[in-house]
N, C-alpha and C positions, 0 to 999 in steps of 0.2 A: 198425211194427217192434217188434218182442216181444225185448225184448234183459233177460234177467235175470241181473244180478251179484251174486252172494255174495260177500261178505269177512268169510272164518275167520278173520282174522287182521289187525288192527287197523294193520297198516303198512299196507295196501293203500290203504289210505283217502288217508294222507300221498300215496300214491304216485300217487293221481289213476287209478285204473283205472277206472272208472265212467266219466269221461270219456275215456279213451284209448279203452276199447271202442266211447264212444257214437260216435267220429268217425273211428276203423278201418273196425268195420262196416258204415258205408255209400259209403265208398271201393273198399272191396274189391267192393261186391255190384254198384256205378256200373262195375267196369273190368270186370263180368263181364255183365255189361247185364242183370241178376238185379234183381227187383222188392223195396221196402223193405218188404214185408210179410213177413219172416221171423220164426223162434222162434231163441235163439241163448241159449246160459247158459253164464256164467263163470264161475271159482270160483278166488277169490283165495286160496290156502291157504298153506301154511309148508313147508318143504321135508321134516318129518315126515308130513304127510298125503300129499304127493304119492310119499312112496317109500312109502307103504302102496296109492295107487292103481297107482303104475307098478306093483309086485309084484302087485295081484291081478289088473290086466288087462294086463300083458305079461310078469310071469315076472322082471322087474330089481325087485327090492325097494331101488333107489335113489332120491334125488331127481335129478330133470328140469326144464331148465326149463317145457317145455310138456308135455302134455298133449290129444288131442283125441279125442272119440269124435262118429264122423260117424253124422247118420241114414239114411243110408242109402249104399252102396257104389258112389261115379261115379268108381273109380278105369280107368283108361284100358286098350285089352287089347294095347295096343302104348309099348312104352316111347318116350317122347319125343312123345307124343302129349295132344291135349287131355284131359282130364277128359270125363265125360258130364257134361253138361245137366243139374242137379237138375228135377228135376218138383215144383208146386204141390200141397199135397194139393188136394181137391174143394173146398175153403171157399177156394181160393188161395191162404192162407199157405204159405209155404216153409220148412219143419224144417231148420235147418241141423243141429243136432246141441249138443255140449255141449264145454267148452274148460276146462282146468287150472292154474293156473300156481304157482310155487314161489318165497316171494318171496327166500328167504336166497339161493337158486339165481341169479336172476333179478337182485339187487341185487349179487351176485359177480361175475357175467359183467357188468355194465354196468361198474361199478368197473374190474375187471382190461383190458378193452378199450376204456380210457378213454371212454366212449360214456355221455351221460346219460340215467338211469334210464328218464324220459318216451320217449325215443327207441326202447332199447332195450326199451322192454314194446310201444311200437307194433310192433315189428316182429315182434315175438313174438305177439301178437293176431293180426297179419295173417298169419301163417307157420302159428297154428293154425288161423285160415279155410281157408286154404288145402287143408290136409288135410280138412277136413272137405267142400269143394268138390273132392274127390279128386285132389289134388295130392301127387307125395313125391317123397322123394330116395333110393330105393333106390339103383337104379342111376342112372351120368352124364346119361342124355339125360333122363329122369324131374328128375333135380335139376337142370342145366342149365335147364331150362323153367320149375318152379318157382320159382328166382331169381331170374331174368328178371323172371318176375312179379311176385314181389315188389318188386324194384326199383324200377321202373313206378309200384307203386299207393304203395309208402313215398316217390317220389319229388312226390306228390301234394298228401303230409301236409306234406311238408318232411323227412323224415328222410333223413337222408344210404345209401347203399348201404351194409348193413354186408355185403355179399359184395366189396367191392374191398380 
């Protein structure tokens, strides 16, 4: 497992992401029955970097909490339906893709929804797997399933459903 984390931003470190990602992503790839040879990179940054990513790759020059850019597109062509299957490149490793997160964002939302930090970045880890396994919540049945899943694999870690 090829899991590389950056931290722009010296809270991330307090905040234990390096370990939160090492033990997300391979819960999430275990409930997709997905091999632990992937490529996956995180990037701990500050809620300034990420509204200069969210504005140049979606047009909201705000901060967010997550962030993900998949490698490749296994979003589903029917709403409420699975994901495609990622494929192994030729060597077998499997590219997930690349994941963001915002930590003033992300330490706000944990605070205001009583929920602790550690908790709240696992599900946020897990929530941008997700997308990058072509998962979203556009529309109900799309996020309905989603959640689900998330549930499931955070119920795993121990983290409580933050969808109830």
């Amino acid at each position: 497992m090829e899991l590389d984390v950056v931290l722009e931003d010296d809270r991330w470190q307090g905040a234990g992401l390096q370990a939160i990602v090492e033990a997300a992503a391979p819960a999430v790839l275990a409930f997709h029955n997905l091999p632990p040879d992937i490529e996956l990179s995180v990037l701990g940054a500050d809620d300034a970097r990420i509204a200069m990513l969210n504005g140049d790759f979606r047009g909201k020059p705000q901060p967010t909490n997550v962030l993900s850019w998949p490698a490749e597109d296994l979003a589903a062509d029917t709403p409420g339906d699975d994901p495609l299957a990622p494929e192994p490149d030729p060597d077998g490793t499997l590219p997930l893709g690349d994941i963001a997160l915002a930590y003033e964002t992300c330490a706000r939302e944990a605070e205001a929804g009583g929920i602790a930090l550690r908790d709240h970045l696992t599900h946020l880890v897990v929530h941008g797997m997700m997308h990058l396994l072509g998962y979203d919540h556009i529309n109900d049945a799309d996020a309905e399933l989603m959640e689900a899943r998330e549930a499931e694999i955070l119920a795993k870690l121990g983290v409580k459903n933050p969808y109830d």
